[in-house]
N, C-alpha and C positions, 0 to 999 in steps of 0.2 A: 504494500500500500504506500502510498505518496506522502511522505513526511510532511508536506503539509495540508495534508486533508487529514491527516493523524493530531496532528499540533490542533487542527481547528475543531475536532470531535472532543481532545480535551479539554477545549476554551469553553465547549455546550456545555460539558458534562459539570466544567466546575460553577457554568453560570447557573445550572440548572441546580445543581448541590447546594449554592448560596440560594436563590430561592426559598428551597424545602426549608432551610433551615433560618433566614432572616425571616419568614413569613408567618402571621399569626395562622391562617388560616390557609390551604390550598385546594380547590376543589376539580379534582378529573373528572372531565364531562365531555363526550361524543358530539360530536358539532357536527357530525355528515348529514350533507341533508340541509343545511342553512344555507343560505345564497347572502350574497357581499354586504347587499344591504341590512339584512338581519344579524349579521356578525358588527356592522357597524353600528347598529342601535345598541347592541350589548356591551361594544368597547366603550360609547358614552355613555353608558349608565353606568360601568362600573367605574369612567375616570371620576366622576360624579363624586361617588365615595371612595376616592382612594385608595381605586383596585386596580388590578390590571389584568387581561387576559396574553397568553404565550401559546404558540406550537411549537412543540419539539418531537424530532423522533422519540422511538414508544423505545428503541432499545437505547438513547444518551438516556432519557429518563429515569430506566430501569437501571440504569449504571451507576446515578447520581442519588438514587432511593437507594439504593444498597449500600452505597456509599455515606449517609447519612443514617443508617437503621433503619432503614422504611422497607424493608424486603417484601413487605405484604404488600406491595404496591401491584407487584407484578401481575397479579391476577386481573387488575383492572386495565391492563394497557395493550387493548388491544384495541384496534380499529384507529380512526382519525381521534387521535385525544386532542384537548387544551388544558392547562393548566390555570385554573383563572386564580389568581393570589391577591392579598391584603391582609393590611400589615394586623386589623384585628381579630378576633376571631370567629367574628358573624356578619359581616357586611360581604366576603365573596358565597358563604353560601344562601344569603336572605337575597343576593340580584339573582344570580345563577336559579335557584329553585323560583323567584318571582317571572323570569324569562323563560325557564322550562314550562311554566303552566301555562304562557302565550302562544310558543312556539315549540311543539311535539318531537322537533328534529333535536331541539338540545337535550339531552337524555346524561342525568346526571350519575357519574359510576362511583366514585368514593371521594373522601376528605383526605389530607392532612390537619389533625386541629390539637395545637398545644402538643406537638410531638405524638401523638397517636394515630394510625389510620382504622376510620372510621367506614361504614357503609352509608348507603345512598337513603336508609330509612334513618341513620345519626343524622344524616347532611339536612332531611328535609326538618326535621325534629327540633336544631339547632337553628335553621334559617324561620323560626317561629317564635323565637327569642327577643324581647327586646336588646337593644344595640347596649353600648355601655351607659351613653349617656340616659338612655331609658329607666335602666337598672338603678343609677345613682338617685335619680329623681323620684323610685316609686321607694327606696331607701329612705331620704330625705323625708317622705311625706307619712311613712310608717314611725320614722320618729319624731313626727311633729303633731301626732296626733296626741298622744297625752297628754303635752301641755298644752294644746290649744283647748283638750278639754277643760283641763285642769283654771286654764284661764277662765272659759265662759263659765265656769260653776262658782268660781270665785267672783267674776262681775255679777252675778245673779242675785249671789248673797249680799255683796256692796250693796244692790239696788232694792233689794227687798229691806235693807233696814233704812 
């Protein structure tokens, strides 16, 4: 083989390694079957939040997942994959699984999520999550419920006397 298609197979392999492993969240999903324009509505909704989608071959990938601990990956890489990755751990699978219910051709096969791979019933299960800032906020309001009781049962009293 030609030294520098060797050289450029390891530049995927370690882009695709940095990926798996910089990425909060990665999700394998079948794109055959989407035409230009439907790959381009999914690339701006995921720039939107801070995702991005990738194709790579299914064997740099499979090099780059083993190379990382992901060996379970392999079972899922077969046919035309993408990678679609962000940096948290629910914004690539809440676009990917909201896109899959539009359009039948993206068929979503497994995750990477927090260093585990998960399957396509984690991925939808997960993209039904609120985001983080969601999470903080229904936080925030579980503990702010006490004292606002706590408040209006004390003005009550004020006013009753």
């Amino acid at each position: 083989m030609n030294q520098n298609v060797l050289e450029q197979k390891k530049a995927i392999v370690e882009e695709v390694s940095s990926l798996l492993k910089d990425s909060g969240s990665v999700v394998v999903a079948e794109y055959r079957g989407l035409n230009v324009a439907e790959i381009s509505e999914l690339k701006r909704a995921l720039l939107k939040e801070n995702a991005k989608m990738c194709v790579y071959k299914n064997t740099l990938v499979d090099r780059a997942a083993e190379a990382c601990g992901f060996g379970d990956m392999k079972q899922y890489l077969e046919g035309p994959n993408a990678l679609i990755s962000s940096v948290d751990s629910i914004s690539a699978a809440k676009i990917a699984t909201k896109f899959a219910k539009k359009h039948e051709n993206l068929v979503i096969k497994a995750a990477i999520v927090e260093g585990k791979v998960v399957g396509k019933d984690d991925v939808i299960a997960l993209s039904k999550l609120p985001n983080k800032e969601g999470m903080l906020s229904m936080l925030l309001s579980v503990l702010q419920a006490p004292v606002r009781s706590f408040a209006c049962a004390v003005k009550a009293v004020a006013e009753k006397e």
